[in-house]
N, C-alpha and C positions, 0 to 999 in steps of 0.2 A: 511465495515466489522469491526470488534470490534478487537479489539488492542489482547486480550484474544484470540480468536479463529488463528488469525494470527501470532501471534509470538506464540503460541502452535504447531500450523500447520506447519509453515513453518521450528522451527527448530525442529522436528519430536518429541517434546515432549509429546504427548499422540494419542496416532494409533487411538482412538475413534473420535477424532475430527480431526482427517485428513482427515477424511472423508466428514466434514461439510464445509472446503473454497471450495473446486473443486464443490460439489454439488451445493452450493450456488453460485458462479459463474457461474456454468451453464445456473441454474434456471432464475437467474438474464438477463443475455444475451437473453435469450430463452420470454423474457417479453421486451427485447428491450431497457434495459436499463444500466445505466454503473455501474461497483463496484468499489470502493474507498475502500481503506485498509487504516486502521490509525492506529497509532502505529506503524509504520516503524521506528527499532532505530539503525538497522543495513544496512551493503549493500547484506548481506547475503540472509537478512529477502528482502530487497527491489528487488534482483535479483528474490528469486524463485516464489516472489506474480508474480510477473510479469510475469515469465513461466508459472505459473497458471491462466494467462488469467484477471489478478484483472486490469482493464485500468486506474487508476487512486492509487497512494500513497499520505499519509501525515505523518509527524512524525520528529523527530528530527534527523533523519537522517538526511531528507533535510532541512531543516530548525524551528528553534525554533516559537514561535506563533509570531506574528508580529500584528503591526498596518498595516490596507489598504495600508497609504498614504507608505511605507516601502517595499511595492510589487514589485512596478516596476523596483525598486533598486537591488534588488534580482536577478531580472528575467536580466538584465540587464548586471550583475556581470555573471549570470549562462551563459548567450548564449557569454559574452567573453571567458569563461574557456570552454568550446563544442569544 
């Protein structure tokens, strides 16, 4: 999902598209497939996507864009600090 609809939605900034992640999520699921939310730049934003069923985050939350080979290091560093 688009960065705009999710940080709109999630931190209650306009009722009209609050309506559009939950829907979308549903939708999504309901066809068997997963939703990614980007634009996650808070834990705010990153806690209630996830209440809201969204199975995947990206965004500077978690981390900045990276090179591949920079992945593993990441994931690495993240399941020491878990």
């Amino acid at each position: 999902m688009q960065r705009t609809f999710i940080s709109a939605t999630l931190i209650g900034a306009l009722a009209s598209i609050a309506v559009i992640v939950p829907s979308t999520v549903s939708m999504v699921h309901a066809l068997e497939m997963s939703v990614v939310a980007a634009g996650i730049e808070t834990s705010m934003i990153a806690a209630r996507a996830v209440t809201m069923g969204v199975d995947a985050l990206q965004g500077y939350h978690l981390a900045a864009p990276m090179p591949a080979a920079a992945v593993p290091r990441l994931v690495r560093r993240l399941a020491i600090s878990a």
